[in-house]
N, C-alpha and C positions, 0 to 999 in steps of 0.2 A: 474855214478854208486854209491849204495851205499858203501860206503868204512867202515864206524864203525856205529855201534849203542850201546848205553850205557844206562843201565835202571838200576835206582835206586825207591829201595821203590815200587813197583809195584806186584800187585796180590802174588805168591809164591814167588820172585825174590827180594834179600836183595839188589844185586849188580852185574851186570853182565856187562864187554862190549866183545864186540863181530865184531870182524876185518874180512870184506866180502873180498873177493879176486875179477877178473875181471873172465869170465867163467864160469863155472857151480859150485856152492856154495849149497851142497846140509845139509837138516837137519834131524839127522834121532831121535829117543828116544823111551822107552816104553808109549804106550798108557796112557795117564793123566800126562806126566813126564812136560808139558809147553810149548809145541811145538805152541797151538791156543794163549800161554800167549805172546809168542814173536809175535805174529802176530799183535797181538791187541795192546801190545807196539807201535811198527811200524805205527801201524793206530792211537793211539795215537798225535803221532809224528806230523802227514801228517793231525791235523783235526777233526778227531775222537771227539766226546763225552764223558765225561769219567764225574763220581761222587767220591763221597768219600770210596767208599765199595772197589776198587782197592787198597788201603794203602795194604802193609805188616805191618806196625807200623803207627798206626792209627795216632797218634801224631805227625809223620813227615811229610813234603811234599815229593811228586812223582816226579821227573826229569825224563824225555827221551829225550836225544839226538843224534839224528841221523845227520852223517857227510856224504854229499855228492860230488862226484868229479864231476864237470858238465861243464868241459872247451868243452866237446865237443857236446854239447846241443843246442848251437843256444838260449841262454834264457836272452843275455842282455837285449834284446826288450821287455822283460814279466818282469822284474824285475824293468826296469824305468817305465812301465804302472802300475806295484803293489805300485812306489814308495820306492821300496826297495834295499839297498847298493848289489851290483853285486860282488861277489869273485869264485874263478875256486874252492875254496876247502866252499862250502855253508854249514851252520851248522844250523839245526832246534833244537830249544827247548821248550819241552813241563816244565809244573811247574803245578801239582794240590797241592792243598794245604790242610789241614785238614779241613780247614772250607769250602771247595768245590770250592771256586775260583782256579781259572785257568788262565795262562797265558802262551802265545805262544811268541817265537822271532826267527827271522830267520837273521842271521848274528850279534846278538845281538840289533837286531831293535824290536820294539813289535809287533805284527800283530794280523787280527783277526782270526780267526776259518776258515770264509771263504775265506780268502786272501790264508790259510795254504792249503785250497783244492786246491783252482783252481793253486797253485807251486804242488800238489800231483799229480797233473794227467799228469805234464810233468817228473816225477822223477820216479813216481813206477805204475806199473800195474799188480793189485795182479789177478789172475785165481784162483779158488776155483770152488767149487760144488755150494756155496750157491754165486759166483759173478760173474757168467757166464752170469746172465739177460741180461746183454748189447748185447749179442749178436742178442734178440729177436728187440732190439732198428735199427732203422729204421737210424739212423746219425752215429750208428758205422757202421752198413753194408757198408755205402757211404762212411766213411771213410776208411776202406780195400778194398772195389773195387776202391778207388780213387789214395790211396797209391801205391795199383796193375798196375796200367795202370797209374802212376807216371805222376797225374793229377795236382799236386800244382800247379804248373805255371800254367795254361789254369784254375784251378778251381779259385784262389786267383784274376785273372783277372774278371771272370765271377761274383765273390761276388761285387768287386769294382764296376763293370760297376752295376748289381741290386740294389744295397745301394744308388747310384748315381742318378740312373731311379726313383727307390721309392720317393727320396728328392724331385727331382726337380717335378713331378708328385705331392706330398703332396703340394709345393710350389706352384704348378699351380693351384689345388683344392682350394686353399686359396685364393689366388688373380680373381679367378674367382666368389667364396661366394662373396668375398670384390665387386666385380663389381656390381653382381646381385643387391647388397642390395645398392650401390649407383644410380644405374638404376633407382630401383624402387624407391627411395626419391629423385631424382632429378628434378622432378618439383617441387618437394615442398621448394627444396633448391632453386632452380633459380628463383622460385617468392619470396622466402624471400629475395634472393640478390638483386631482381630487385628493390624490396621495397624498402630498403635501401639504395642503389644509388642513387634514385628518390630522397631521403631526400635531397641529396647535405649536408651532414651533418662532411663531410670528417676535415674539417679546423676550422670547431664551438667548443665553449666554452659555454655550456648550462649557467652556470653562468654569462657570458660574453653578454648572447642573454635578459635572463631575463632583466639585469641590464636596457640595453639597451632600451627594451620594456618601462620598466617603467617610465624612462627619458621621452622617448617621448609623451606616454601616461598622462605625467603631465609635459607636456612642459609650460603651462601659469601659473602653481601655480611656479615652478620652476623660472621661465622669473622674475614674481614680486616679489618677496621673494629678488631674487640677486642685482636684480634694490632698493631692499627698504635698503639691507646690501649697498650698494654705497653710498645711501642716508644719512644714518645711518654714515658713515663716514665720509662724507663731508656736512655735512648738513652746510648752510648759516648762518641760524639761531645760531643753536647750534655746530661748526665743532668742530667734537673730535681731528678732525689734526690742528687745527686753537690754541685750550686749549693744547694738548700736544705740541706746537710751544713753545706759550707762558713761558709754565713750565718751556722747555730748555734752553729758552733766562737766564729763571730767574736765573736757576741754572749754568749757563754760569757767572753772571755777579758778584755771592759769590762764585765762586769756585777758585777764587784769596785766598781766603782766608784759603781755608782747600781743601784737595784732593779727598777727599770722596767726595763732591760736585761735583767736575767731574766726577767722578766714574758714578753718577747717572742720567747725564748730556748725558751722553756715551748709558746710559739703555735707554733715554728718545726715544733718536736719532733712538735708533734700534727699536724701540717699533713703532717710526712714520714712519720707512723702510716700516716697515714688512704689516703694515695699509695700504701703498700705494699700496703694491704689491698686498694683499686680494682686497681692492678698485677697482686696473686696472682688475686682472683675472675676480672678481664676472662680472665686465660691460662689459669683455670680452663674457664669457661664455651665460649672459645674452642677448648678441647680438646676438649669434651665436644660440640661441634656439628658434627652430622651430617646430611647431605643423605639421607632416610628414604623413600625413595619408596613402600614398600607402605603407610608409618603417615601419607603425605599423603594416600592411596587412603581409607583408614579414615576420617581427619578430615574429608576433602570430603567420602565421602560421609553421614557424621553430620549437617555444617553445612544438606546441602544437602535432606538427608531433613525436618531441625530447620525451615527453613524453609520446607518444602515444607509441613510438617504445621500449622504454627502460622497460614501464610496459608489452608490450606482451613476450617481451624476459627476461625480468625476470632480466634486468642490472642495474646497478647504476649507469653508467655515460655514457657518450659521449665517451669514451676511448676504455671501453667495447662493445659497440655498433661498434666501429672498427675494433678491434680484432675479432668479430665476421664475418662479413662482409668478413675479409681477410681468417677466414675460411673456408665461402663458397665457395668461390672463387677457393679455393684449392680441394674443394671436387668437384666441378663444373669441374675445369681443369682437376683434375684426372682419369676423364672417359676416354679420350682419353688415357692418358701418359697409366690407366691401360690396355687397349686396345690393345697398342703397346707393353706392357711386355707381355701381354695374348700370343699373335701372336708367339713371339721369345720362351717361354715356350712352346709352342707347339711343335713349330719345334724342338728348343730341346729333350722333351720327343719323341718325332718321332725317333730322331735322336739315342737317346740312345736306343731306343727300336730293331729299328734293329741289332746295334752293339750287345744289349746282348742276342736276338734271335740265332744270328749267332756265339757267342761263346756258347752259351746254346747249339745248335746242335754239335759243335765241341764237348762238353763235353760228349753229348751222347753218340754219336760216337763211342768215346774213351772208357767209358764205356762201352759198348756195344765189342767192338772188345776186350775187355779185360776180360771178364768175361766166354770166355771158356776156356778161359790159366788158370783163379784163382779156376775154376771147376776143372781143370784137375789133378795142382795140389793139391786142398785138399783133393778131390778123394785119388791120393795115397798116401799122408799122412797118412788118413784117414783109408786106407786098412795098413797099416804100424803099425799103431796103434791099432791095432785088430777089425778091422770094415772090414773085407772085401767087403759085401755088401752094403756099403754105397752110395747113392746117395748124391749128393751134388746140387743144381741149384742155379744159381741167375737169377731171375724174374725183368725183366726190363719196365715197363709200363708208357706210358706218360700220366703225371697228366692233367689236365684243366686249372691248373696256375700257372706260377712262383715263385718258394722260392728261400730261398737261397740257395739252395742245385743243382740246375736248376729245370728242368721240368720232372724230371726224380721221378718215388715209386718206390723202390730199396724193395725187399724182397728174403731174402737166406731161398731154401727151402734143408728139408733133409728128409731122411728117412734110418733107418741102415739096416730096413730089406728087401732082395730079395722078386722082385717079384708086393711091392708094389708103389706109385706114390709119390714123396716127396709133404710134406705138410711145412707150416710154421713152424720155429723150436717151438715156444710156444705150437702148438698143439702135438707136437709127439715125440721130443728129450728127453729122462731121464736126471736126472744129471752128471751121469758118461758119457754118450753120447756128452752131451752139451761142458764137460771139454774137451775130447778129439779133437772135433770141433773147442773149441777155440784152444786149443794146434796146430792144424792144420795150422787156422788163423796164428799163430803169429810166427808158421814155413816160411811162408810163408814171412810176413812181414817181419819175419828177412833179407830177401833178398834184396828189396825194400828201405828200411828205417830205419833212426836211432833210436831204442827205447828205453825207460828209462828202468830200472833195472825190469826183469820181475821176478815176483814169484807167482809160482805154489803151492800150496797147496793140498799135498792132492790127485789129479785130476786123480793119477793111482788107486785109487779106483776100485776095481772087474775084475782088468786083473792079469795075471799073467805068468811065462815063459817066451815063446818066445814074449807077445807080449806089456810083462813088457820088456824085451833088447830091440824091438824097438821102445817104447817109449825113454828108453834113449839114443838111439842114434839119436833121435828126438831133446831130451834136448841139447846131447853134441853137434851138429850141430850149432843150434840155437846159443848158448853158446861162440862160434866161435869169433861171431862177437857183442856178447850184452850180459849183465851179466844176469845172470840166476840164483835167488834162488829156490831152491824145497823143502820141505818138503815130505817125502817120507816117507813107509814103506818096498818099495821093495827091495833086497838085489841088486838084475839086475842093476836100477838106482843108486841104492847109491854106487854102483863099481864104476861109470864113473866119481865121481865129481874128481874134482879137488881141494876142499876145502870142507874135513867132518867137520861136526860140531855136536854135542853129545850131544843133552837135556838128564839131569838124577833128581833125587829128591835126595837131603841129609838131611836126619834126624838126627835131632840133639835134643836132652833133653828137646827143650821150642819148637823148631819151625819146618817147614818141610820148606824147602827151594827148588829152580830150581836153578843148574848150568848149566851151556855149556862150554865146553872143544873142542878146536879145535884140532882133533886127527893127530898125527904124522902119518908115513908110517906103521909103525909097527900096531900102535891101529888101522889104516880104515881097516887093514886085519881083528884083529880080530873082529872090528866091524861086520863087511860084514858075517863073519863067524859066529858070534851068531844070523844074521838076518837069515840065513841059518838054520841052525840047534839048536837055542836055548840056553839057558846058559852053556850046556855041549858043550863045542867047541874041536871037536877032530881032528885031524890032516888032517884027510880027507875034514873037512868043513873051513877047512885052504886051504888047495889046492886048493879046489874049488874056495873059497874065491879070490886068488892069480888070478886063471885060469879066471874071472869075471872081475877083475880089468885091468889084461893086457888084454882082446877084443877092 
């Protein structure tokens, strides 16, 4: 419920707060006194839009904060999904500022605008003349026939199982494009994999294949060249191992003398190592080479395949050329594996599809067996409320396809006057008609369901008498079991509150200001008594007053 609101700096209003009780909270004032101004605070509060022409003092910024109690709401679930701190006593604050920024916080957290609606529509539900539209809305209707015939559970199953069918169906439609489009490039993939196989190119070193190539391909200049380096080292004639022998000896037979000399003796030694070892490998290697003409056959045509394949594919190496290959592979395999998820998708979406057919009919059902109870009573609501000839229907038609809502076009038809066939409410309801309709509504819900802080605006508009008192014992009903703000002008209703509250204007020398006074027992008499009879209040329009209050 809302429990306080507080508005500073706003439209006529220097500073007001304003302490709501649980029950019927009604607000009464002269015509222009601020009554649209607390409303619009409120809306404020909850979301609203606001600029800078609402200042009372243009130089200050605007605060509203409305205090709400909501331990009995059910709203921790909405508040970790807003990401916002959870408290049983929740406080919203609005902040316009002169230079037109704006800032919301709920719990002292910041939030935006739209975070501030969607906590609005679990906290307050304003009725008015000009916010009855929803009623012509096709998702409130579902949702008071739903509420009626106390659908949550069977309706909250019904969405699960459709959200669930939609995925897995989306999922399907995807995996079956994915297949179509491997289908049809699948030759084209399996002859490029076959290609590639064919290479045997799995374990090659393109580098490694060339090298290779060309050794053998110049096996005889290669064979003479290593036999002429042996030559070259051991020549008869001239041996370079025979002259660096000698040197060592030499330097062997003065290195008695000085140390250095051995030092060099040591260089000689390793210089003639290292000669034998070039010597033995060159005549090794020289032995070993052979002019291989079937394995130049093999090499070219490896190199030549290697580069054939790595220019069509557009690769650089032999690595790439791999990695490719194991991608076809994969897309190759995948027809099948996606084959076999195809299949089990299927059966699933089968599978779901019955389960939410058959809660989809439950829901109808239910629907359907509940909407001449919610006929009957807004009928007399309805006639309670000074409509006696009102018609009320709900129109139950099955659509051609499943939403979230089932399979059900839900349309409330009315009509106030005798005689004629109800039509849809946009075609034929007034405003004053419409208000007392929802007023109906939310009679009704009140029995049903837990609802956030309702306020009326207004909505007795063009009744009067007897069928101003059974409005408010419409209110006070309702009121029972869910707070209820009204805005009123009728003396009938504003008898029954249980907390008056008193928009007035005070003039003062610079400014015209709105207060609200929450009146004692004494002042809701003579309130009740001026709505009566005017500012001369005479003992008679006191009685009455009295005689209105205790009904």
């Amino acid at each position: 419920m809302l429990a306080q609101l507080e508005i500073k700096n706003y439209a006529i209003i220097q500073h007001v707060r304003i302490d709501f009780d649980k029950g019927l909270n009604i607000i009464t004032g002269e015509t222009g006194a601020g009554k649209s101004i607390l409303l619009g605070a409120l809306g404020l509060s909850l979301g609203d839009r606001a600029d800078t022409k609402i200042l009372y003092h243009q130089e200050e910024k605007c605060i509203i904060e409305a205090s709400f109690n909501i331990a009995n709401y059910k709203l921790k679930t909405l508040f970790e999904d807003l990401d916002l701190d959870y408290e049983d006593r929740t406080i919203i604050r609005r902040e316009i500022n002169p230079n037109g920024k704006s800032r919301a916080f709920v719990n002292d957290t910041p939030v935006t605008l739209e975070t501030l609606k969607i906590l609005a529509e679990h906290l307050v539900n304003l009725t008015s003349q000009h916010e009855t539209q929803q009623l012509n809305k096709e998702s409130y209707q579902l949702e008071v026939l739903d509420a009626s015939a106390e659908n949550n559970e069977i309706r909250t199953n019904y969405i699960s199982l459709y959200k669930q069918h939609l995925k897995v169906k989306q999922d399907l439609t995807r995996l079956e494009n994915e297949q179509a489009k491997i289908e049809q490039d699948l030759d084209f993939f399996s002859f490029q994999l076959q290609e590639i196989i064919e290479a045997q190119l799995d374990d090659e070193n393109l580098e490694d294949l060339e090298e290779e190539l060309n050794s053998l391909s110049n096996a005889e200049t290669i064979k003479s060249k290593l036999y002429a380096v042996v030559l070259a080292i051991e020549n008869t004639d001239i041996s370079v191992l025979g002259l660096l022998n000698d040197a060592f000896h030499m330097l062997k037979e003065i290195s008695k003398f000085k140390k250095e000399y051995e030092s060099l003796a040591d260089r000689i030694n390793s210089s003639i190592l290292e000669l034998e070892d070039i010597k033995n490998e060159a005549e090794a290697i020289a032995d070993s080479t052979r002019f291989d003409e079937e394995r130049i056959e093999v090499l070219s045509s490896k190199v030549n395949e290697s580069n054939r394949l790595l220019r069509k594919h557009h690769l650089n190496d032999l690595t790439e050329l791999t990695a490719l290959k194991e991608s076809l592979i994969a897309k190759t395999s995948s027809v099948q594996t996606n084959a076999n998820n195809i299949e089990a998708l299927r059966q699933q979406v089968f599978k779901l599809e019955l389960e939410r057919n058959k809660i989809a009919e439950a829901l109808t059902k239910s629907r359907v067996s509940a909407a001449q109870s919610v006929k009957n009573e807004i009928e007399a609501t309805m006639k309670q409320v000074g409509m006696p000839n009102a018609i009320f229907e709900i129109d139950i038609q099955e659509k051609s396809s499943f939403s979230e809502n089932g399979k059900d076009k839900i349309s409330f038809l009315f009509n106030a006057n005798k005689g004629f066939a109800p039509q849809p409410m946009n075609k034929i309801a007034s405003g004053g008609e419409l208000s007392r309709v929802m007023l109906s509504i939310q009679a009704l819900l009140a029995k049903k369901t837990a609802l956030p802080t309702l306020i009326f605006d207004e909505i007795d508009t063009g009744i009067s008498g007897e069928t101003a008192a059974k409005v408010a014992e419409v209110f006070r009903a309702i009121s029972k079991e869910h707070q209820l703000i009204a805005i009123t002008h009728l003396p009938q209703i504003a008898a029954r509150a249980e907390k008056h509250l008193f928009i007035y204007k005070n003039d003062t020398a610079e400014k015209t200001e709105t207060k609200i006074a929450a009146l004692k027992e004494d002042q809701h008499v003579k309130a009740i008594a001026r709505m009566l009879s005017g500012e001369n209040i005479s003992e008679e329009s006191l009685s009455n007053a009295r005689s209105l209050i205790k009904i």
